[in-house]
matplotlib code that plots the C-alpha trace (Angstrom):
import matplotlib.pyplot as plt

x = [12.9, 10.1, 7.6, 4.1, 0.9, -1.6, -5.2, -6.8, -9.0, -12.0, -11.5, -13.5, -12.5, -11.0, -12.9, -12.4, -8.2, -8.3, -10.2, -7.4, -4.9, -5.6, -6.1, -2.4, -1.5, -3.0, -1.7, 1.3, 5.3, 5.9, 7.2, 4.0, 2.1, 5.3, 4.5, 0.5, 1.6, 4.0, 1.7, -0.9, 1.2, 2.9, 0.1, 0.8, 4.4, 5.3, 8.4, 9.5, 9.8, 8.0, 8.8, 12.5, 11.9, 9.4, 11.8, 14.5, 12.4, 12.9, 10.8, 10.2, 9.2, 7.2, 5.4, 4.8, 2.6, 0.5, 0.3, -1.5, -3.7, -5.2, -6.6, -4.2, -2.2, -2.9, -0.1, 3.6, 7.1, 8.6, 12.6, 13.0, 10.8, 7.1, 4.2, 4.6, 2.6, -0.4, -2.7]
y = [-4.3, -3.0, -5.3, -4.2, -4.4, -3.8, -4.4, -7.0, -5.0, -6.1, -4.9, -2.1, 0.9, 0.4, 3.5, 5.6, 4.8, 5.1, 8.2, 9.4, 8.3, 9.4, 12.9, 12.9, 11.4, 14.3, 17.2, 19.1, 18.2, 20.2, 19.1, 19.3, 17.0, 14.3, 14.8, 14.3, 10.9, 10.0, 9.5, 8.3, 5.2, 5.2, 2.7, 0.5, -0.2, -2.8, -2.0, -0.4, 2.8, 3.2, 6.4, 5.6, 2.8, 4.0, 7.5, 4.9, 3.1, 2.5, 4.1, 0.2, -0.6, 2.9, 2.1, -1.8, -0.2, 2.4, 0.3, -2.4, 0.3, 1.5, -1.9, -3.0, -5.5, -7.5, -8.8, -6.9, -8.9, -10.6, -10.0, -14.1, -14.8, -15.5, -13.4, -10.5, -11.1, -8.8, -8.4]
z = [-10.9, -9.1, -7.6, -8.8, -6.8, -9.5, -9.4, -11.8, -14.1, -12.5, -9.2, -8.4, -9.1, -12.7, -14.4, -11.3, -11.9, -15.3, -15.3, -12.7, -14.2, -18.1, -16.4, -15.5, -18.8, -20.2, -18.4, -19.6, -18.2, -14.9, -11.7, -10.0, -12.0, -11.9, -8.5, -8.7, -11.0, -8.8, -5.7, -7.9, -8.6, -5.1, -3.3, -6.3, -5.4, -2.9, -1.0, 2.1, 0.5, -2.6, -3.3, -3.8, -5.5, -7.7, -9.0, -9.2, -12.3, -15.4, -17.9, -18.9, -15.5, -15.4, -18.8, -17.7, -15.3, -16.8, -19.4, -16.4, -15.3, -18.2, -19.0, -21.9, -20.1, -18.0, -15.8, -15.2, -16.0, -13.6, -13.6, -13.5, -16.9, -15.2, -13.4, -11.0, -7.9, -8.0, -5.3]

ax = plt.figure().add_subplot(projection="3d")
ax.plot(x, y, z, "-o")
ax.set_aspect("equal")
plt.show()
């Protein structure tokens, strides 16, 4: 499972993201906009090598956070049962 570094929704920067983000949402299939998405989420993995990591997700794990950034949830599963660490 992917360990998430989301930001709370009151950082700053949370209509700048979601602007960002819901752009990508929008924008038809095509390999270069899965590429724009994926190193829009890349800064928001923490791992060695995120972008590994992040095409190895799950569309669960994928969801979990766009879900985050969009301001509709507001923490990310934790494989054991409790809270991801966010930072």
């Amino acid at each position: 499972m992917i360990k998430w570094k989301l930001p709370d929704n009151n950082e700053p920067g949370f209509l700048r993201r979601k602007r960002d983000l819901t752009a990508l949402l929008d924008a038809p299939p095509s390999p270069s906009n899965m590429d724009k998405m994926l190193y829009f989420l890349l800064p928001f993995v923490d791992a060695e090598n995120p972008k590994e990591v992040l095409l190895d997700a799950s569309k669960a794990e994928y969801g979990e956070a766009i879900i985050h950034l969009l301001g509709y949830g507001s923490s990310v599963p934790d494989p054991k049962g409790g809270k991801s660490e966010q930072q």
